[in-house]
C-alpha positions as CSV (number, residue, x, y, z in Angstrom):
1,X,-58.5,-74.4,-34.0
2,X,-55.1,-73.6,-32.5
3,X,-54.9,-76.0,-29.6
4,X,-54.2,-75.4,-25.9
5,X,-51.2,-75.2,-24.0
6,X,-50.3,-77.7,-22.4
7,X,-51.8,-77.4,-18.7
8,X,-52.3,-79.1,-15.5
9,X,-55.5,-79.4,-13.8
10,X,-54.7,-79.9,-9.6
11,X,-57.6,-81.3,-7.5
12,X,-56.7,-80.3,-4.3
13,X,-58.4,-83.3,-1.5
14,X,-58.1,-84.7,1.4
15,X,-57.9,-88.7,2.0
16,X,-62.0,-89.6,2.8
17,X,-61.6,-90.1,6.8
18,X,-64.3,-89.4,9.2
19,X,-63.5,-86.4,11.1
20,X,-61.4,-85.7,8.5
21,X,-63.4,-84.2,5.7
22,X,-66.8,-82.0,5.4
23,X,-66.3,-80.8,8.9
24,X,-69.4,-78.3,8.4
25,X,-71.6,-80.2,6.5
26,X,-71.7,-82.4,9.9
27,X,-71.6,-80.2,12.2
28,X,-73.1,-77.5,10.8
29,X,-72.0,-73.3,10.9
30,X,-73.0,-70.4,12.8
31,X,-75.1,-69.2,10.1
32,X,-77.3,-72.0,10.0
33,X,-77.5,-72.6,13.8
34,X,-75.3,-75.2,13.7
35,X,-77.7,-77.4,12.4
36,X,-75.8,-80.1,9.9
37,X,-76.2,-83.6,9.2
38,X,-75.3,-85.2,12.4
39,X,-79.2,-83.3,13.2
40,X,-81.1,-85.4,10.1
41,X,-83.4,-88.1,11.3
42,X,-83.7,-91.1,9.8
43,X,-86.9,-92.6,8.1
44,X,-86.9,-94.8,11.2
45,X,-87.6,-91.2,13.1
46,X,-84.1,-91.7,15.2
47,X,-81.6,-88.8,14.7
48,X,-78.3,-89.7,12.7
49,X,-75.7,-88.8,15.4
50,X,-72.7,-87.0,15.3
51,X,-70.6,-90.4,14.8
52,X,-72.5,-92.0,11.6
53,X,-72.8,-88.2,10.2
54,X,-68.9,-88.3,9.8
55,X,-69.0,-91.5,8.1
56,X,-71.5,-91.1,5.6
57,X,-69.7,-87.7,4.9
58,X,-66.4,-89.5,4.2
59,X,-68.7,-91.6,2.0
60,X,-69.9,-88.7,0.3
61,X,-66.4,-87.2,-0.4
62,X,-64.6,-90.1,-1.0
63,X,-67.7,-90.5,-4.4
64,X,-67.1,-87.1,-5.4
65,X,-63.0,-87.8,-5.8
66,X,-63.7,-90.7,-7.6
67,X,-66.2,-88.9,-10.1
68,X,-63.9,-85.9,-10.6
69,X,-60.7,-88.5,-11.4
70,X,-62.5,-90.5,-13.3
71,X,-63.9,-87.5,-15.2
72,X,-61.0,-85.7,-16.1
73,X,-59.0,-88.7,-17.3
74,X,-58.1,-88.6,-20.8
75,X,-58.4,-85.3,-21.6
76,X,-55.8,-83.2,-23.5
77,X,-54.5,-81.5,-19.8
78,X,-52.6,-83.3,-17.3
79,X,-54.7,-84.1,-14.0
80,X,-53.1,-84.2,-10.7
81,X,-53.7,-84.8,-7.0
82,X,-52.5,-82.1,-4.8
83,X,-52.7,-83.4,-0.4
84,X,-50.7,-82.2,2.2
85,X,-51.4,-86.4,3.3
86,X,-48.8,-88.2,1.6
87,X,-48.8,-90.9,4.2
88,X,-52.1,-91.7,2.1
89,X,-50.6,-92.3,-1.0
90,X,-51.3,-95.7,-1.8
91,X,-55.2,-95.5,-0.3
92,X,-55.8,-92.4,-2.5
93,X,-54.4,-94.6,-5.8
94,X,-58.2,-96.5,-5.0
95,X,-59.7,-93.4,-5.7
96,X,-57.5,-91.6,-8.6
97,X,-56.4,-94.6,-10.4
98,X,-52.9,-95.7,-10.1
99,X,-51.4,-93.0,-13.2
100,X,-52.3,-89.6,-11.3
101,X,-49.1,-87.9,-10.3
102,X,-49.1,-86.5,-6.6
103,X,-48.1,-83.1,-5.7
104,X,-47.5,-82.8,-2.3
105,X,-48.4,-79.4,-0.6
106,X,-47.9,-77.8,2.8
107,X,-49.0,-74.2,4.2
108,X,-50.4,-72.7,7.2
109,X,-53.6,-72.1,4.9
110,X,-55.3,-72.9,1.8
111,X,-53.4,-70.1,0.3
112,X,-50.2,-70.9,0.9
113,X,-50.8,-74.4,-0.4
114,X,-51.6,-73.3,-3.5
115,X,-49.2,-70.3,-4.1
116,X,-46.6,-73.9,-3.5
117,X,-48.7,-75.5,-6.4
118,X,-48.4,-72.4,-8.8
119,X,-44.8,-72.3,-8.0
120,X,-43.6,-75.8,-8.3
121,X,-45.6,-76.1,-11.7
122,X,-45.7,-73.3,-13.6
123,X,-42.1,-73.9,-15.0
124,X,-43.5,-77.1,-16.0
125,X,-46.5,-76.0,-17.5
126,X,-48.0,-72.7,-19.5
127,X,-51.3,-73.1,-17.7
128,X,-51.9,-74.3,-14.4
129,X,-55.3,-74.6,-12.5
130,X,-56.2,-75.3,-9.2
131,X,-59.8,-76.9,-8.2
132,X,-61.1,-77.5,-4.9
133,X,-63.3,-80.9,-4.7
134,X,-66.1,-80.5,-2.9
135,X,-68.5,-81.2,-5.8
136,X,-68.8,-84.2,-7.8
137,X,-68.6,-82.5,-11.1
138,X,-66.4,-80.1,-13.0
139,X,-68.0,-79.4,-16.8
140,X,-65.8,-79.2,-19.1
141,X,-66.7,-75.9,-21.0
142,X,-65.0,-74.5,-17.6
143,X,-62.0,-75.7,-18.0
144,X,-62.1,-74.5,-21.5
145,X,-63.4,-71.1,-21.0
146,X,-60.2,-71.2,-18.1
147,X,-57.9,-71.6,-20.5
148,X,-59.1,-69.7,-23.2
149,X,-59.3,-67.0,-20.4
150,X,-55.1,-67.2,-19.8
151,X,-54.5,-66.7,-23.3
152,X,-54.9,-63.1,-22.3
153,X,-54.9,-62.8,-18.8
154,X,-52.3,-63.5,-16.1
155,X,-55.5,-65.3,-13.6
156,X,-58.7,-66.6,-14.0
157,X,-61.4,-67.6,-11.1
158,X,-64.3,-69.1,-11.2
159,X,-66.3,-68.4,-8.8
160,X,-68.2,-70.8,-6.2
161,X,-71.7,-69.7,-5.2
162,X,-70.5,-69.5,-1.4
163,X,-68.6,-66.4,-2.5
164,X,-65.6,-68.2,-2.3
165,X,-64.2,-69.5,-5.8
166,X,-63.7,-73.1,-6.6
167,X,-61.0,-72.5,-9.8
168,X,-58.0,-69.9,-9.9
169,X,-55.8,-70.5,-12.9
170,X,-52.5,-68.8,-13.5
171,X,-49.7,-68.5,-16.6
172,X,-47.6,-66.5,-14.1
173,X,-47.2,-67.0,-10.5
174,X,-48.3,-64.0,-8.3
175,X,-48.4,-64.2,-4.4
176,X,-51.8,-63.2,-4.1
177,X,-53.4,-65.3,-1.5
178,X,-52.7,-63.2,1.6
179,X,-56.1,-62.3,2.3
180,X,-58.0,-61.7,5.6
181,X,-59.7,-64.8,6.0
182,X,-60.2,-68.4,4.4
183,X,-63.4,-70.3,3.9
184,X,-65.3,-67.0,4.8
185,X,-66.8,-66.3,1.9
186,X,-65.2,-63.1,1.0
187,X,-62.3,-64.8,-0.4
188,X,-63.3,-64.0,-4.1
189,X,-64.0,-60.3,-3.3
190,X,-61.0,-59.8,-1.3
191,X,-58.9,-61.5,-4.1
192,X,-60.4,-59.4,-7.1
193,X,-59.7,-56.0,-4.7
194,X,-56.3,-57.5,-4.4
195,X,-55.5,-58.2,-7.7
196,X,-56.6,-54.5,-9.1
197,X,-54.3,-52.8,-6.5
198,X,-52.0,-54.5,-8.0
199,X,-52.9,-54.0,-11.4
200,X,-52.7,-58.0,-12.2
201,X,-54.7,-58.9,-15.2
202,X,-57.3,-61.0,-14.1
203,X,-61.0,-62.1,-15.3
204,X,-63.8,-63.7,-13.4
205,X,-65.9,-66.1,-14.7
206,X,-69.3,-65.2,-13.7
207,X,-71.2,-67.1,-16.0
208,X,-70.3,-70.1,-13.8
209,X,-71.1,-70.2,-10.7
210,X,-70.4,-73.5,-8.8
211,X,-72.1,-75.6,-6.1
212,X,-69.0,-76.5,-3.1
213,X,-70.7,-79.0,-0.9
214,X,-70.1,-77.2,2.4
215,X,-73.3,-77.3,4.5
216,X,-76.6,-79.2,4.9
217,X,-78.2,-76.6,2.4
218,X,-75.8,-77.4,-0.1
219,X,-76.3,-81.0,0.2
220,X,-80.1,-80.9,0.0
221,X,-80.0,-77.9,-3.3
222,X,-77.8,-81.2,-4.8
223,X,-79.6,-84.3,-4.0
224,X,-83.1,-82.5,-5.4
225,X,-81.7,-81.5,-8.1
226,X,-81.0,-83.3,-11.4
227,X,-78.4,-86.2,-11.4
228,X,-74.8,-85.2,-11.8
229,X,-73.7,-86.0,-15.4
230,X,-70.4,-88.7,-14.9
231,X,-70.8,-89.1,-11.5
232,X,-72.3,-92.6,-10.9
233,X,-70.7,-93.0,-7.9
234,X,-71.8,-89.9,-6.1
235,X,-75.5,-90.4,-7.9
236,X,-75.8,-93.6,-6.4
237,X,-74.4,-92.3,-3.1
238,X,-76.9,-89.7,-2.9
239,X,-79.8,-92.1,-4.2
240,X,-78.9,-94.5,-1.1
241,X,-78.8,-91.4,1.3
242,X,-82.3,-90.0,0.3
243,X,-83.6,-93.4,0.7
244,X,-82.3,-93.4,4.3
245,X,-82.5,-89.7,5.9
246,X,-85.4,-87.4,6.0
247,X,-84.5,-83.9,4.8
248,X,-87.9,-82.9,5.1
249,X,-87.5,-80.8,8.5
């Protein structure tokens, strides 16, 4: 088997803060009525409240980061941490372990953050991809099926099942993130459009289709659903959250 290029694997994150993180899953969107977990009752029958919603939200995203580091340790790609926080460097070496390289990122958007990462890294590296974390689990067949992907393609996105895509891997750096609207959910159609204007070679993974934890719905299709394989912290997370709330209503 000829092996891999070498490649870097960014988690883009946020430092775990209340207020700071999972904004919607708290507070819930306009397509849900604003309903979100500040709205859950608790066993005892007394709504959660907007102010313990945030915190066991932090909770919640602070488990996923330290699944996904501990995860992709060791593998035969690079891992790094991509925040526009650096003032949180030292807290976020709790979560990644003290080896993970930083990459700091700034950008009036999500795209422009990343277009920095792509830019800053693909002199450095043949393969580069870029993964949101807002699940506690990446498999590693998609990472592989990435890279196998750039062998013949210039991007590669897998998409999340929010419409939005959670990976976008690149072996040549194209300013392609000027799109309408972020965290939409068209950003994975408007991208593809995009790249066939401009005749970019691209593929689309659509054999994967990934779960972002971005709503109360999202939360409750992963808690009844099977434990996450190497996540113990974000199984036992979740475990001590059923035992609590009542997502019965």
């Amino acid at each position: 088997m000829i092996p891999n290029p070498p490649t870097a694997l960014v988690l883009l994150a946020k430092y775990p803060e209340p207020r700071n993180v999972k904004t919607r899953l708290v507070q819930g969107t306009a397509e849900n009525g604003y309903r979100g977990l500040k709205d859950i009752r608790e066993r005892s029958g007394a709504v959660l409240g907007l102010d313990e919603a945030h915190r066991l939200a932090a909770g919640m995203y602070r488990a996923f980061l330290v699944d996904r580091f501990a995860a992709h340790r060791g593998r035969d790609y690079d891992v790094l941490l991509a925040t526009s926080q650096p003032e949180y460097a030292d807290a976020f070496r709790a979560i990644t372990g003290p080896d993970v390289p930083y990459h700091v990122v700034s950008g009036a958007n999500m795209g422009e953050m990343m277009l920095g990462v792509f830019e800053d890294l693909l002199g450095r590296y043949p393969y580069v991809l870029i993964s949101g974390s807002d699940m506690p689990r990446l498999e590693e067949t998609v990472i592989d099926r990435a890279r196998e992907s750039l062998s013949s393609h210039d991007i590669v996105l897998v998409p999340a099942q929010d419409g939005a895509y959670n990976l976008i891997g690149m072996r040549k750096p194209h300013r392609i993130f000027d799109i309408s609207r972020w965290s939409s959910g068209s950003e994975l159609e408007e991208t593809v459009a995009l790249l066939r204007r401009r005749r970019i070679t691209h593929e689309v993974l659509d054999e994967f289709r990934l779960l972002d934890i971005d709503t109360i719905e999202d939360l409750v299709q992963l808690m009844r659903g099977p434990e996450t394989v190497d996540a113990p912290e974000t199984n036992t997370f979740l475990t001590a959250l059923d035992e609590r709330l009542d997502f019965a209503d």
